[in-house]
N, CA, C and O atoms as a Maestro MAE file, in Angstrom:
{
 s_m_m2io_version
 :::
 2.0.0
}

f_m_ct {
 s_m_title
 :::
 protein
 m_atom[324] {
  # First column is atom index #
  i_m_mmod_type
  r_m_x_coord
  r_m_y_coord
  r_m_z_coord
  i_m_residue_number
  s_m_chain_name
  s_m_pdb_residue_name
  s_m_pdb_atom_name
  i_m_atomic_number
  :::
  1 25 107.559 95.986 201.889 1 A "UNK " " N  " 7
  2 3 107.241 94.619 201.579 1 A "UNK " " CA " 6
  3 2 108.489 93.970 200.964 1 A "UNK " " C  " 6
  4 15 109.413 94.533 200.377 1 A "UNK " " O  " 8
  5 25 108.316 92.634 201.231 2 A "UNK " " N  " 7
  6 3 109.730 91.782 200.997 2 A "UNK " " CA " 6
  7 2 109.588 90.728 199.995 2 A "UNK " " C  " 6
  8 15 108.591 90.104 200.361 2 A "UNK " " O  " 8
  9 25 109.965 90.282 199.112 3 A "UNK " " N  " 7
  10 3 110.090 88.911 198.849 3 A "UNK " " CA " 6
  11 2 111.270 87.474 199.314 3 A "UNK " " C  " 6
  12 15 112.476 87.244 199.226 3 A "UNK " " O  " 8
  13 25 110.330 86.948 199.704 4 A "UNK " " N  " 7
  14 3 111.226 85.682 199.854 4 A "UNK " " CA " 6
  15 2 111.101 84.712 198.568 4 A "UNK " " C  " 6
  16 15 109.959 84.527 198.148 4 A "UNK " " O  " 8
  17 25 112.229 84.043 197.872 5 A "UNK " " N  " 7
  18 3 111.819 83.263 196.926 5 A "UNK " " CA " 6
  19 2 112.406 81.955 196.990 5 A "UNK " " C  " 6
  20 15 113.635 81.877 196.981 5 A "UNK " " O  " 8
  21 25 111.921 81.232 197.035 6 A "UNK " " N  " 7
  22 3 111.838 79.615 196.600 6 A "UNK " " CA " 6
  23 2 112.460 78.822 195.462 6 A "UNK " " C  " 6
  24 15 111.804 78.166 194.653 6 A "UNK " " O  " 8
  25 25 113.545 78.918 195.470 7 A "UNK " " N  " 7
  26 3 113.911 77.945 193.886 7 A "UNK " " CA " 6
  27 2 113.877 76.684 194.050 7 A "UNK " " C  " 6
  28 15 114.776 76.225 194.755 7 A "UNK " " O  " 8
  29 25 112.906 75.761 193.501 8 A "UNK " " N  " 7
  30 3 113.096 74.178 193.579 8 A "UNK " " CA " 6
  31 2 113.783 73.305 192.388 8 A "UNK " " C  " 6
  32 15 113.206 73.312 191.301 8 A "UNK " " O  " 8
  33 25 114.739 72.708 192.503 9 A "UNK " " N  " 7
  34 3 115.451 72.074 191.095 9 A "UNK " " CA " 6
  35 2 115.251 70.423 191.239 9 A "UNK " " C  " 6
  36 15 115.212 69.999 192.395 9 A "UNK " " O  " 8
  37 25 115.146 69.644 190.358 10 A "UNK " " N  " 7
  38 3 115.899 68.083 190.373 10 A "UNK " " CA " 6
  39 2 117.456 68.503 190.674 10 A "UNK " " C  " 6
  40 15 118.161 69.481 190.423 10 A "UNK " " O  " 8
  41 25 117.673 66.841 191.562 11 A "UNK " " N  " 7
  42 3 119.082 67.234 192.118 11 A "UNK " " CA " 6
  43 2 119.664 66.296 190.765 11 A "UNK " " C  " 6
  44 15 119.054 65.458 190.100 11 A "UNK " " O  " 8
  45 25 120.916 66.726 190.654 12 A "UNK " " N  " 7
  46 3 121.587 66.362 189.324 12 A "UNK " " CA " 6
  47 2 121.478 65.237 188.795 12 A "UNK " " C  " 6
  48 15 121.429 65.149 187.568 12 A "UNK " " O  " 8
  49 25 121.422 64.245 189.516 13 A "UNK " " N  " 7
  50 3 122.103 62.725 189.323 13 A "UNK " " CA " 6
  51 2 120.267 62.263 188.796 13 A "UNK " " C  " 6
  52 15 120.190 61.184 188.210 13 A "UNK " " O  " 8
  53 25 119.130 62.917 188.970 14 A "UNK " " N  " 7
  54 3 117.300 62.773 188.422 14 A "UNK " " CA " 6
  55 2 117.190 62.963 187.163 14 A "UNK " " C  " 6
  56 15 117.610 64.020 186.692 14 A "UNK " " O  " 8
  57 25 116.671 62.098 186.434 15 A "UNK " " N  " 7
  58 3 116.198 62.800 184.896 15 A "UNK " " CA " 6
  59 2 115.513 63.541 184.826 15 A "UNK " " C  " 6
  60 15 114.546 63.418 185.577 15 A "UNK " " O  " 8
  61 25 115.536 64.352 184.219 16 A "UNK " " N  " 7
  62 3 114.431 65.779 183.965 16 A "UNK " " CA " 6
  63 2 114.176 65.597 182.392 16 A "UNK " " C  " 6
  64 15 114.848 65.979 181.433 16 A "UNK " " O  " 8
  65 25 112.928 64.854 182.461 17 A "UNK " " N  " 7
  66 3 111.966 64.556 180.911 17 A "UNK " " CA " 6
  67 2 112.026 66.258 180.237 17 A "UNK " " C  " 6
  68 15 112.546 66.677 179.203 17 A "UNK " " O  " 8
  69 25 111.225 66.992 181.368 18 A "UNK " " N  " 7
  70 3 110.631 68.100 180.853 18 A "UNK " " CA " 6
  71 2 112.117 69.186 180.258 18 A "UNK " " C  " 6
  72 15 112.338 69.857 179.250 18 A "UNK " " O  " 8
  73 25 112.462 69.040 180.839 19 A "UNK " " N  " 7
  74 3 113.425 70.424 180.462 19 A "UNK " " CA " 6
  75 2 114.526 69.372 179.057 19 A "UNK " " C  " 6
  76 15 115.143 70.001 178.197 19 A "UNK " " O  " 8
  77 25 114.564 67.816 179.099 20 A "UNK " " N  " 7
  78 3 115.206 67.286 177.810 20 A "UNK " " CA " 6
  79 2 114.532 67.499 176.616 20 A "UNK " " C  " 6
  80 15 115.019 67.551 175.487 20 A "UNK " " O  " 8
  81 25 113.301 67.627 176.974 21 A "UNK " " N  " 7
  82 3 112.077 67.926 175.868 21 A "UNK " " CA " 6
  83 2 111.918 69.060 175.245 21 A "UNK " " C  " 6
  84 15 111.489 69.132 174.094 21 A "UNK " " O  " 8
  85 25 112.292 70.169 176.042 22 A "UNK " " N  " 7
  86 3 112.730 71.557 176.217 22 A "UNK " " CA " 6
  87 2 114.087 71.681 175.574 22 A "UNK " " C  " 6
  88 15 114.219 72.724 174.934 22 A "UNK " " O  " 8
  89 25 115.095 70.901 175.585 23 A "UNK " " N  " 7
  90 3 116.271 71.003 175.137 23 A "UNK " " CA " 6
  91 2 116.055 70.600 173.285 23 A "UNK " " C  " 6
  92 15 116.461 71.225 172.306 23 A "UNK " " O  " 8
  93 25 115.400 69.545 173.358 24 A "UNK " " N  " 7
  94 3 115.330 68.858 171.580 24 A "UNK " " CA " 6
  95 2 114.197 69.805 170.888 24 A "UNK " " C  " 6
  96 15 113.954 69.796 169.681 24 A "UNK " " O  " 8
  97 25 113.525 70.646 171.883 25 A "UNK " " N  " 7
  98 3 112.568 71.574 170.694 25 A "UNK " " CA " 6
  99 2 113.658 72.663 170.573 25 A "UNK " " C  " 6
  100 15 113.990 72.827 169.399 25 A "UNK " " O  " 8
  101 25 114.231 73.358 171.349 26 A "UNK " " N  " 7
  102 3 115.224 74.917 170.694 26 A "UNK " " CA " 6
  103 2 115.740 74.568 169.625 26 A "UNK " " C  " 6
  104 15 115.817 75.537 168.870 26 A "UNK " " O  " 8
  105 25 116.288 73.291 169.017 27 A "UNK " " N  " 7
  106 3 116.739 73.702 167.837 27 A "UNK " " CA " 6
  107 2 115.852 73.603 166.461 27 A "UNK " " C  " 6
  108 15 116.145 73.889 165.300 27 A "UNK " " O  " 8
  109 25 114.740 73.121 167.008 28 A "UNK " " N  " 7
  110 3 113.963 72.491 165.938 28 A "UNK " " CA " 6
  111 2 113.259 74.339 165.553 28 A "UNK " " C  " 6
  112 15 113.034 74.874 164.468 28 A "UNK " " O  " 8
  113 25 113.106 74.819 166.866 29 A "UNK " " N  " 7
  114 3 112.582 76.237 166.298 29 A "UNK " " CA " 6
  115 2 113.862 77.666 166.178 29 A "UNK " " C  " 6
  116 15 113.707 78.827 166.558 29 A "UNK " " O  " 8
  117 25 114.840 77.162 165.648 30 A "UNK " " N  " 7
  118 3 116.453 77.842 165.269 30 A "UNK " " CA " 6
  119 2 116.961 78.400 166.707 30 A "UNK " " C  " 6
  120 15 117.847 79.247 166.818 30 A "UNK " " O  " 8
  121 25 116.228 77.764 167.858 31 A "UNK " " N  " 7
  122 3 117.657 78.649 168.858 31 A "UNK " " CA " 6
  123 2 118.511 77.115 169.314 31 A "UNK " " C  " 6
  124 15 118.163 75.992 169.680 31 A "UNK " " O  " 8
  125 25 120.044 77.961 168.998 32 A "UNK " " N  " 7
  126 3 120.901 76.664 169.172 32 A "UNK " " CA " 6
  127 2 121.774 77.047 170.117 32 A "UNK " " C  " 6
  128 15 122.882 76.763 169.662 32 A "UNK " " O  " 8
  129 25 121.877 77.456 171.007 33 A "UNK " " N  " 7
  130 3 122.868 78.220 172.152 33 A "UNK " " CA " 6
  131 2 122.427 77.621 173.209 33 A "UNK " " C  " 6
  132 15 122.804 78.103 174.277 33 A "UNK " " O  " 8
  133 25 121.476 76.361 173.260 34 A "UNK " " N  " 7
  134 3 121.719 75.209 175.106 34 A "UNK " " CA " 6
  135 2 121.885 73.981 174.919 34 A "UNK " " C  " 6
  136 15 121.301 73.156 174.216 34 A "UNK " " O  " 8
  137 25 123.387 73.900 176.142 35 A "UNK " " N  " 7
  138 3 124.100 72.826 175.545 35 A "UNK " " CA " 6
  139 2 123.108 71.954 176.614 35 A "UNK " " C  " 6
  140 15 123.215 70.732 176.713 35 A "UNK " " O  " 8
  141 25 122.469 72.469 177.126 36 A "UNK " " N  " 7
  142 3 121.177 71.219 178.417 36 A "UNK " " CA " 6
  143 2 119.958 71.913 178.895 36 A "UNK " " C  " 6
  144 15 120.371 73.024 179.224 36 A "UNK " " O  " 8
  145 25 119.197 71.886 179.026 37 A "UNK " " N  " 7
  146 3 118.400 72.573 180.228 37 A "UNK " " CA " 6
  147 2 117.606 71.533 180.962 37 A "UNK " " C  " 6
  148 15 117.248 70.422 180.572 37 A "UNK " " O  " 8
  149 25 117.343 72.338 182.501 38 A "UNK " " N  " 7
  150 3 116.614 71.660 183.610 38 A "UNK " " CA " 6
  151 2 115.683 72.874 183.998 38 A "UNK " " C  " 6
  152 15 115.767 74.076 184.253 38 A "UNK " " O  " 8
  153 25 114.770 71.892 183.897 39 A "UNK " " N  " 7
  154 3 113.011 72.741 184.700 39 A "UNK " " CA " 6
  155 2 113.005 72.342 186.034 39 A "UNK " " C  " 6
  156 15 113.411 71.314 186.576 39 A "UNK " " O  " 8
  157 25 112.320 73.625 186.581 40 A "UNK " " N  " 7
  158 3 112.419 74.123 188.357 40 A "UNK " " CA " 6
  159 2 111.018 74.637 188.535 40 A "UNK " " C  " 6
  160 15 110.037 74.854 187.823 40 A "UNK " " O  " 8
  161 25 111.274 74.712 189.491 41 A "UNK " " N  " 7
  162 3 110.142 75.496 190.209 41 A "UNK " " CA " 6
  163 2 110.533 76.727 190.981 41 A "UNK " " C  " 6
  164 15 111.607 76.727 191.582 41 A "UNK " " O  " 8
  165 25 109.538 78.044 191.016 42 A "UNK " " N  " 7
  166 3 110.058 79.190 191.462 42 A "UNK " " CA " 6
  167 2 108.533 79.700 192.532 42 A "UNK " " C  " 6
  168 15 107.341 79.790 192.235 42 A "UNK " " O  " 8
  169 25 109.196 79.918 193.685 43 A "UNK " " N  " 7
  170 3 107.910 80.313 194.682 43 A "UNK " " CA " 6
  171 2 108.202 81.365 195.489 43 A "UNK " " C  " 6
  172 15 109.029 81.316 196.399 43 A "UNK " " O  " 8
  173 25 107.383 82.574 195.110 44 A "UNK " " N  " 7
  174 3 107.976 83.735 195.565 44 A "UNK " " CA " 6
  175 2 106.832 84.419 196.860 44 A "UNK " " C  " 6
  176 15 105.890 85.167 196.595 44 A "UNK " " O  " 8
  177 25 107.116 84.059 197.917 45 A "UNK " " N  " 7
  178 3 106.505 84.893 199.330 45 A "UNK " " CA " 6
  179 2 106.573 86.322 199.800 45 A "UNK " " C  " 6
  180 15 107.615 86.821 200.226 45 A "UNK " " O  " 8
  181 25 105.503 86.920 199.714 46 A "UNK " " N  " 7
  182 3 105.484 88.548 200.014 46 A "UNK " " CA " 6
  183 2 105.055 88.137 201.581 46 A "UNK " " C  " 6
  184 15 104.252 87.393 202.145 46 A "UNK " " O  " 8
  185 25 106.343 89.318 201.999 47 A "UNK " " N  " 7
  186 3 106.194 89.494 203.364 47 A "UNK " " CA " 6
  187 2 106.030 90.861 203.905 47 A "UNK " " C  " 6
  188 15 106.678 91.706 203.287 47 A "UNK " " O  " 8
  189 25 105.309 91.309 204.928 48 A "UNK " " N  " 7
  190 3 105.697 92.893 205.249 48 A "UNK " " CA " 6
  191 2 107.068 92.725 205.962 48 A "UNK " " C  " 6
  192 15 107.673 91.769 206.449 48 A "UNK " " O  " 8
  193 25 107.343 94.275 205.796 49 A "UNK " " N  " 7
  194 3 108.626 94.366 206.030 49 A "UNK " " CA " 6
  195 2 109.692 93.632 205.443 49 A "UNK " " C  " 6
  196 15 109.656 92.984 204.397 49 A "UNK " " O  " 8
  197 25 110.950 93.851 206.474 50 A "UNK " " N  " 7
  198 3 112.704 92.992 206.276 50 A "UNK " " CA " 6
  199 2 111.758 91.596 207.032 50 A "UNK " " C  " 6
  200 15 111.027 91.584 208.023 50 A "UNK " " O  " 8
  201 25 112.126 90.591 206.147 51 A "UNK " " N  " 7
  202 3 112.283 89.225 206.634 51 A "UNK " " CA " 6
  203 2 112.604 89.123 208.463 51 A "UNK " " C  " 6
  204 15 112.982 90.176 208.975 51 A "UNK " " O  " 8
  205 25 112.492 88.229 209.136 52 A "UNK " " N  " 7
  206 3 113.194 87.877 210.323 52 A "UNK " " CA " 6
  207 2 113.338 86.837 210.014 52 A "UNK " " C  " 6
  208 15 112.915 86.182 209.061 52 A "UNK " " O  " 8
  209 25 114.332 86.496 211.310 53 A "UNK " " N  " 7
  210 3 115.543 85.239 210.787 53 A "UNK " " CA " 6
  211 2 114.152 84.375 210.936 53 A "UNK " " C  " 6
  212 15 113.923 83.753 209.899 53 A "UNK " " O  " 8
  213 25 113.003 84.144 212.133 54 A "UNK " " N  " 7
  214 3 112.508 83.300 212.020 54 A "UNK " " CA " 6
  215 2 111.531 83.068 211.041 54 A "UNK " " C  " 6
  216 15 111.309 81.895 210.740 54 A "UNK " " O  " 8
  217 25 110.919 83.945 210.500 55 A "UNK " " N  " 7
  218 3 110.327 83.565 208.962 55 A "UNK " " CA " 6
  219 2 110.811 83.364 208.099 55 A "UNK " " C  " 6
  220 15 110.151 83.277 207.064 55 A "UNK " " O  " 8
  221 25 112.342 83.170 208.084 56 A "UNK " " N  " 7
  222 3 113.162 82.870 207.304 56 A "UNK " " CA " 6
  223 2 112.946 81.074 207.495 56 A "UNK " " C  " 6
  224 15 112.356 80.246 206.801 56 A "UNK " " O  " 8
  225 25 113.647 80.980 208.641 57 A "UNK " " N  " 7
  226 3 113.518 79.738 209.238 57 A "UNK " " CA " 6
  227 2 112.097 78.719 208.847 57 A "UNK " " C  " 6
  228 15 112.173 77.540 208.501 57 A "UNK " " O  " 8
  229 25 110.666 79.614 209.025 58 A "UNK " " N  " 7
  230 3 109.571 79.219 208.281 58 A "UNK " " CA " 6
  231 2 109.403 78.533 206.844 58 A "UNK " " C  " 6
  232 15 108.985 77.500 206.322 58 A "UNK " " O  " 8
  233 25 109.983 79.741 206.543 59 A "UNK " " N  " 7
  234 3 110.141 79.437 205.004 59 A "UNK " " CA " 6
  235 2 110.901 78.201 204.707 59 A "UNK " " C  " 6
  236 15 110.266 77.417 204.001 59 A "UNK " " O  " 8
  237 25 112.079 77.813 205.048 60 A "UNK " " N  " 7
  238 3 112.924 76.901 205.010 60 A "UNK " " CA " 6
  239 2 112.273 75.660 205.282 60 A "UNK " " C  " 6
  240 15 112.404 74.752 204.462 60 A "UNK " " O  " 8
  241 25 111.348 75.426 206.681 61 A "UNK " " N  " 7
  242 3 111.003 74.409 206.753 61 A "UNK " " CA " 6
  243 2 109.461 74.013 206.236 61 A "UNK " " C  " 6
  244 15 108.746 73.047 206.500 61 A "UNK " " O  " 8
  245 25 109.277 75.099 205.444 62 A "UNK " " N  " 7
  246 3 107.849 74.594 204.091 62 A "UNK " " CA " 6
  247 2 108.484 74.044 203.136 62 A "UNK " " C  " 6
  248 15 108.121 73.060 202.492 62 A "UNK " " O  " 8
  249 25 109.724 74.833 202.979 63 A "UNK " " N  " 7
  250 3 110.344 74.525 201.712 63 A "UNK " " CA " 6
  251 2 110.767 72.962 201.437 63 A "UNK " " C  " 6
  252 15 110.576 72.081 200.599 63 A "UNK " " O  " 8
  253 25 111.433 73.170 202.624 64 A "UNK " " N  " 7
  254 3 111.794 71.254 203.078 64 A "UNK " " CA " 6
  255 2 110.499 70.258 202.857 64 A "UNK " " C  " 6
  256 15 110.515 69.439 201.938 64 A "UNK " " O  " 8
  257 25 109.366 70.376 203.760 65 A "UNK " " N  " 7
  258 3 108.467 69.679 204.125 65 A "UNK " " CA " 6
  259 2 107.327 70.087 203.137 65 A "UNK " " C  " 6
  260 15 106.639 69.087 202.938 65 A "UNK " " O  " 8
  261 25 106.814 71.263 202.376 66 A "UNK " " N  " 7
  262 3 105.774 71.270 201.520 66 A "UNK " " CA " 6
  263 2 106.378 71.636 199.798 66 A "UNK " " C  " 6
  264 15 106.097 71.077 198.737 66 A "UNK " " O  " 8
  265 25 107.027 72.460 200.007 67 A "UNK " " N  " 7
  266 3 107.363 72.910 198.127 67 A "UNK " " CA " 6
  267 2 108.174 72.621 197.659 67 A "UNK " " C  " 6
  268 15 108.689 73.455 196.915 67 A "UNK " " O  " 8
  269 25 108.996 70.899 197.814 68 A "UNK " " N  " 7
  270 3 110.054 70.172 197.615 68 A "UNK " " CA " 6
  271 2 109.718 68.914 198.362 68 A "UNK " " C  " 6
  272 15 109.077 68.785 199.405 68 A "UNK " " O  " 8
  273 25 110.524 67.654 197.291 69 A "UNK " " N  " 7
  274 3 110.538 66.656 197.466 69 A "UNK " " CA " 6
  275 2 112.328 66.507 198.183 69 A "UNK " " C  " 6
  276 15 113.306 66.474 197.437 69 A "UNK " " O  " 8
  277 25 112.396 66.460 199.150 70 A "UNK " " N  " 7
  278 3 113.941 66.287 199.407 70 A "UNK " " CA " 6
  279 2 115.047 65.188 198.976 70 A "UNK " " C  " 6
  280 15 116.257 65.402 198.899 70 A "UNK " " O  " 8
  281 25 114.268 63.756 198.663 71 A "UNK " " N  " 7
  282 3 114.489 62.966 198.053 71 A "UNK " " CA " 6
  283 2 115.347 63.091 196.805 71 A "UNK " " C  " 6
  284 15 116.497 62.684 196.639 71 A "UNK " " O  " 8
  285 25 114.522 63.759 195.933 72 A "UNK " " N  " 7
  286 3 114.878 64.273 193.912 72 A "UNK " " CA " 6
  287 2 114.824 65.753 193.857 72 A "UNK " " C  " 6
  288 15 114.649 66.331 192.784 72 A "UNK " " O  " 8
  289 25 114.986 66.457 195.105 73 A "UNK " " N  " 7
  290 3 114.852 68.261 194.999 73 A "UNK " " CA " 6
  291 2 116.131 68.670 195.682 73 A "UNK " " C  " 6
  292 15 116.587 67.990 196.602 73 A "UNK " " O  " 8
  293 25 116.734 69.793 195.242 74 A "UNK " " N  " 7
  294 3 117.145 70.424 196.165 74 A "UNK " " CA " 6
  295 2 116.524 72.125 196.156 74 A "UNK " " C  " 6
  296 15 115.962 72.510 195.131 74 A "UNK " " O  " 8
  297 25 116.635 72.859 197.072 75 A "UNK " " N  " 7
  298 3 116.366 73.823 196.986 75 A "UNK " " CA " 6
  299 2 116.846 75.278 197.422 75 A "UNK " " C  " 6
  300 15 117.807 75.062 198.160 75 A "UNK " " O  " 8
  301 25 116.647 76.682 197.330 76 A "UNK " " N  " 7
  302 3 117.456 77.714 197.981 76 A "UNK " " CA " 6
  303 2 116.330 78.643 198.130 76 A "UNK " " C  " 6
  304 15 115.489 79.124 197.372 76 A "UNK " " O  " 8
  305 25 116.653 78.734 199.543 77 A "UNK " " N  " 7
  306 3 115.544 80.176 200.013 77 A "UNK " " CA " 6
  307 2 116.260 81.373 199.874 77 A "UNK " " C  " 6
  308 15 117.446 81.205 200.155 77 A "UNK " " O  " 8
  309 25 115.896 82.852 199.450 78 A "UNK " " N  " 7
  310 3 116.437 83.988 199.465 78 A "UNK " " CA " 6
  311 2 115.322 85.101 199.233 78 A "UNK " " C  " 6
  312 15 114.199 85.041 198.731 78 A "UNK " " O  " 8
  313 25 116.111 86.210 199.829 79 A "UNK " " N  " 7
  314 3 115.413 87.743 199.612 79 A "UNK " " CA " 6
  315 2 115.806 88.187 198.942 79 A "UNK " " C  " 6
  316 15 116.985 88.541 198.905 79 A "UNK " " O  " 8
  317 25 114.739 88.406 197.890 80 A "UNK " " N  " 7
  318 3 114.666 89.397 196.683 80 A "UNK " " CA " 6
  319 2 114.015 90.952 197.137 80 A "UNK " " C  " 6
  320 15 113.057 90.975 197.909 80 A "UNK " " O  " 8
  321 25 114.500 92.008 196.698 81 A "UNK " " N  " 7
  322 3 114.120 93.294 196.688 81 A "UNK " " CA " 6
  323 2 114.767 93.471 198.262 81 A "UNK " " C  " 6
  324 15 114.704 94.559 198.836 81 A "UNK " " O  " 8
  :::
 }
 m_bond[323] {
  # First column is bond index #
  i_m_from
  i_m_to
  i_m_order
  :::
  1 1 2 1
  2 2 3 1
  3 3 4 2
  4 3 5 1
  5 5 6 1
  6 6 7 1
  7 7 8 2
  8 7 9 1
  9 9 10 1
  10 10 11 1
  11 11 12 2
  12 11 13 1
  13 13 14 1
  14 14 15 1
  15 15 16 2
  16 15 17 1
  17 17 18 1
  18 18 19 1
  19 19 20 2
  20 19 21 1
  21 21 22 1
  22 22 23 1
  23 23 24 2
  24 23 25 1
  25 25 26 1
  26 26 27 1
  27 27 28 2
  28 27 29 1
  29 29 30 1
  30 30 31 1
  31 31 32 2
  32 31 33 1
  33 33 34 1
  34 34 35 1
  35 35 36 2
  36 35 37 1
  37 37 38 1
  38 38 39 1
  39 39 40 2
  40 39 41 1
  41 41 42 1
  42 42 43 1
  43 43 44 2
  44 43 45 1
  45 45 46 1
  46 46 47 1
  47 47 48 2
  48 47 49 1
  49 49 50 1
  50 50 51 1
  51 51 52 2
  52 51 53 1
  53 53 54 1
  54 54 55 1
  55 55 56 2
  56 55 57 1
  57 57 58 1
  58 58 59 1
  59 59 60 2
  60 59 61 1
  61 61 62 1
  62 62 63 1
  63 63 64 2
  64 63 65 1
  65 65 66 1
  66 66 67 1
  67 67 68 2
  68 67 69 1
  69 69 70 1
  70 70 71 1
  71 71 72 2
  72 71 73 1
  73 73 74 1
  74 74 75 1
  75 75 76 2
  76 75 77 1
  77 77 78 1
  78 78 79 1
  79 79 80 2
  80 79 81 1
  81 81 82 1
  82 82 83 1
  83 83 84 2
  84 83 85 1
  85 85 86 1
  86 86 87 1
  87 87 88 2
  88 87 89 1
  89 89 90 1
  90 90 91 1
  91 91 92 2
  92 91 93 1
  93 93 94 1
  94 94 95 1
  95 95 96 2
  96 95 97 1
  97 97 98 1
  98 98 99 1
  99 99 100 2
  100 99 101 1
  101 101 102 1
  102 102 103 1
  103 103 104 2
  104 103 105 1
  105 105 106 1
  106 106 107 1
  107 107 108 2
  108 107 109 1
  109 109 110 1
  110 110 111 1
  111 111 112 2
  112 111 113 1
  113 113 114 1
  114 114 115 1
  115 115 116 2
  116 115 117 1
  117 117 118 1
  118 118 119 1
  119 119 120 2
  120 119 121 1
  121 121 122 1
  122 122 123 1
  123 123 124 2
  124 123 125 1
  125 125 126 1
  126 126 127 1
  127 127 128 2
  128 127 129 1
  129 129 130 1
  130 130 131 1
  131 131 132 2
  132 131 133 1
  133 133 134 1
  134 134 135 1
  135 135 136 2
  136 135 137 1
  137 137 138 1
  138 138 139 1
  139 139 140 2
  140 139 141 1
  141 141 142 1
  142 142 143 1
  143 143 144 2
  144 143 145 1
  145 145 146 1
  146 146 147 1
  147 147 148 2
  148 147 149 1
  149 149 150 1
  150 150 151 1
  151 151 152 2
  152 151 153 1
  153 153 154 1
  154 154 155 1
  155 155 156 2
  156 155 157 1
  157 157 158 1
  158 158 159 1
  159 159 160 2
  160 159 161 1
  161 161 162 1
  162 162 163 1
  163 163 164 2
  164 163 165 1
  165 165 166 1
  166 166 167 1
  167 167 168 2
  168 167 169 1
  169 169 170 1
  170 170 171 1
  171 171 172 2
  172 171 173 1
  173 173 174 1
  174 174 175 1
  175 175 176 2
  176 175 177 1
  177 177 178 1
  178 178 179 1
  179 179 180 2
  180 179 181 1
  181 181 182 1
  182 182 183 1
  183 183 184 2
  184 183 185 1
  185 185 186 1
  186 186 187 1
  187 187 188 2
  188 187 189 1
  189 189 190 1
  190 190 191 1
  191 191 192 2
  192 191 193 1
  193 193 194 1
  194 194 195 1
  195 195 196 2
  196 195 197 1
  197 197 198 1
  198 198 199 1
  199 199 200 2
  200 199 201 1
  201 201 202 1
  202 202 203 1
  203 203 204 2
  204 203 205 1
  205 205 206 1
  206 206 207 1
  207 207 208 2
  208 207 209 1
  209 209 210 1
  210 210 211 1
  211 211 212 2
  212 211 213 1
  213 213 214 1
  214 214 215 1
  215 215 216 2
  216 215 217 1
  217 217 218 1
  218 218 219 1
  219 219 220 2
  220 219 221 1
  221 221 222 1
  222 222 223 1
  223 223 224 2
  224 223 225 1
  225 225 226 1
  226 226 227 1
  227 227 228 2
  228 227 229 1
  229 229 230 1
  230 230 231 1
  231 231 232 2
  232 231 233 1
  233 233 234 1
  234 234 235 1
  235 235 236 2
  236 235 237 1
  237 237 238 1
  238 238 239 1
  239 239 240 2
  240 239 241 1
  241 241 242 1
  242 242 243 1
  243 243 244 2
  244 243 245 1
  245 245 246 1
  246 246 247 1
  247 247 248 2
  248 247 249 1
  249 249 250 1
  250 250 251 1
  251 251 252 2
  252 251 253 1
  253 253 254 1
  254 254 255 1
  255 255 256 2
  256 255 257 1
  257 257 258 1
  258 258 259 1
  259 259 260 2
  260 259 261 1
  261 261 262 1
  262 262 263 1
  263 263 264 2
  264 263 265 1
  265 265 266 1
  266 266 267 1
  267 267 268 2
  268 267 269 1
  269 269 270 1
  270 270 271 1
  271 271 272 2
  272 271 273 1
  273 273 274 1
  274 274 275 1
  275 275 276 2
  276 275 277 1
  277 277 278 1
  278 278 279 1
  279 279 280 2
  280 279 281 1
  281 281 282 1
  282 282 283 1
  283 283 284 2
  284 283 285 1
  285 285 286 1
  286 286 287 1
  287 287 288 2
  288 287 289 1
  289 289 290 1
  290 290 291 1
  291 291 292 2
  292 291 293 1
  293 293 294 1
  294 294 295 1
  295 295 296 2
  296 295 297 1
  297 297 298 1
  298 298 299 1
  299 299 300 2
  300 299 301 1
  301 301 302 1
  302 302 303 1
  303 303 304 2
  304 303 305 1
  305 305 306 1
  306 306 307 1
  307 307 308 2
  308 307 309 1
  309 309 310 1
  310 310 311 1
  311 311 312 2
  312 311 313 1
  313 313 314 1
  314 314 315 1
  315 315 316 2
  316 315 317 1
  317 317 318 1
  318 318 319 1
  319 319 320 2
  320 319 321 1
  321 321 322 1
  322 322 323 1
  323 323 324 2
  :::
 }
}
């Protein structure tokens, strides 16, 4: 069995409320070591077997068309394990 995984981000130039919100609580609870953070999304697909290129290809175009906004997202498909 395989994983395919899904990383979805805001593309740079988008505000990200959640992860600024995320940034002004670490110091309030003593961790001071992020100079920013940005919240994502992570979507991980079990497959049998090694991947093929075309469920690769699958994956890519859910990723595009269902588990990302292409607009304010960018995203990266890959095999884990």
């Amino acid at each position: 069995m395989a994983l395919i995984v899904v990383e979805v981000m805001l593309k740079p130039e988008i505000l990200d409320p959640q992860g600024q919100a995320v940034a002004s609580a670490l110091p309030r609870l003593g961790f001071n070591f992020a100079k920013s953070v940005r919240q994502g999304k992570r979507f991980e697909i079990e497959v049998e077997g090694t991947p093929t290129a075309e469920q690769l290809a699958q994956v890519e175009d859910a990723a595009h068309k269902l588990l990302s906004n292409p607009v304010i997202e960018t995203y990266v498909v890959k095999v884990e394990g």
